[in-house]
C-alpha positions in Angstrom: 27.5 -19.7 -19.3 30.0 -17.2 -17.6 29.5 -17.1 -14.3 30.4 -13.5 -12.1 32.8 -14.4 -9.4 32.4 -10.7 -8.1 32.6 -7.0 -9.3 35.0 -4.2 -8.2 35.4 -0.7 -9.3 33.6 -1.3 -12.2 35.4 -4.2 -13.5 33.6 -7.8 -14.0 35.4 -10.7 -12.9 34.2 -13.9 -14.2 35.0 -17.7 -15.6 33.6 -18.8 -19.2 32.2 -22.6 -18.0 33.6 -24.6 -21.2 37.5 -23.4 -21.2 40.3 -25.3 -20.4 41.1 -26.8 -17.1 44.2 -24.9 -16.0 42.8 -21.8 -13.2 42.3 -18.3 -14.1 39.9 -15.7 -14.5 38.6 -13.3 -17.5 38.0 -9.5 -16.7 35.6 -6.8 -18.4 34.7 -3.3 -18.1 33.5 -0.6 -20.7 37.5 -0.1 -21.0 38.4 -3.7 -22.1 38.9 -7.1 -21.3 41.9 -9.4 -20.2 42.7 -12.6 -18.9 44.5 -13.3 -16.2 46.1 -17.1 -15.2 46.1 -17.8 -11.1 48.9 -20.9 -11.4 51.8 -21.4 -11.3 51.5 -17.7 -10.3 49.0 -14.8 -11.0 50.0 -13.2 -14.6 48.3 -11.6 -17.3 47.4 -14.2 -20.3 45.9 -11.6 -23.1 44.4 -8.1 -23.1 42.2 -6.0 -25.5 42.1 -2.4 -24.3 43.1 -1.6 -21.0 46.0 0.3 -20.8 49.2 -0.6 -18.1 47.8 1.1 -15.3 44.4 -0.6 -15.5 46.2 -4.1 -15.9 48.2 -3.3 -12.8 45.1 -2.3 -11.0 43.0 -5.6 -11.8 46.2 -7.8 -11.0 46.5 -6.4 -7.7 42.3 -6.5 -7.2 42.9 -10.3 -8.6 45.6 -10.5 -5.6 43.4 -9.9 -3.2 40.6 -12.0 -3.7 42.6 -14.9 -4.9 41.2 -17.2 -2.5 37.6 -16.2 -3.0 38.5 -16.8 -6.9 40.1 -19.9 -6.5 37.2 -21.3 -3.7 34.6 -20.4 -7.1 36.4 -22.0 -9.3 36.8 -25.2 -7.7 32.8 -24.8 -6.8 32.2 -24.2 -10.2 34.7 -26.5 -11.7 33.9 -29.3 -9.2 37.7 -29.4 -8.7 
């Protein structure tokens, strides 16, 4: 089960529901997919085809909605 926190700009933001425990989220679009750690601090985990700008994009999309993502995970999570 991978749950869709929310879409933006074409980009899928989502959690895989058997992964490990620390917080962080997994992006896709037709141009790739990445995954991005929310603690300590937001930062980029591993990528597979989006170029810099892309990845700079979805980090600051991920900035924004940080609360929102974190509020799902724990919901999801049961945290």
């Amino acid at each position: 089960m991978s749950p869709t926190v929310f879409r933006h700009k074409g980009y899928r933001f989502f959690f895989f529901s058997r992964e490990e425990n620390r917080m962080h989220i997994h992006v896709y679009s037709a141009e790739g997919e990445a995954k991005f750690w929310l603690e300590p601090v937001i930062a980029l985990e591993n990528n597979y085809g989006f170029n810099i700008h892309q990845l700079r994009e979805i980090q600051k999309i991920i900035e924004e909605h940080k609360d929102e993502i974190e509020k799902s995970w724990k919901k999801h999570f049961k945290r």
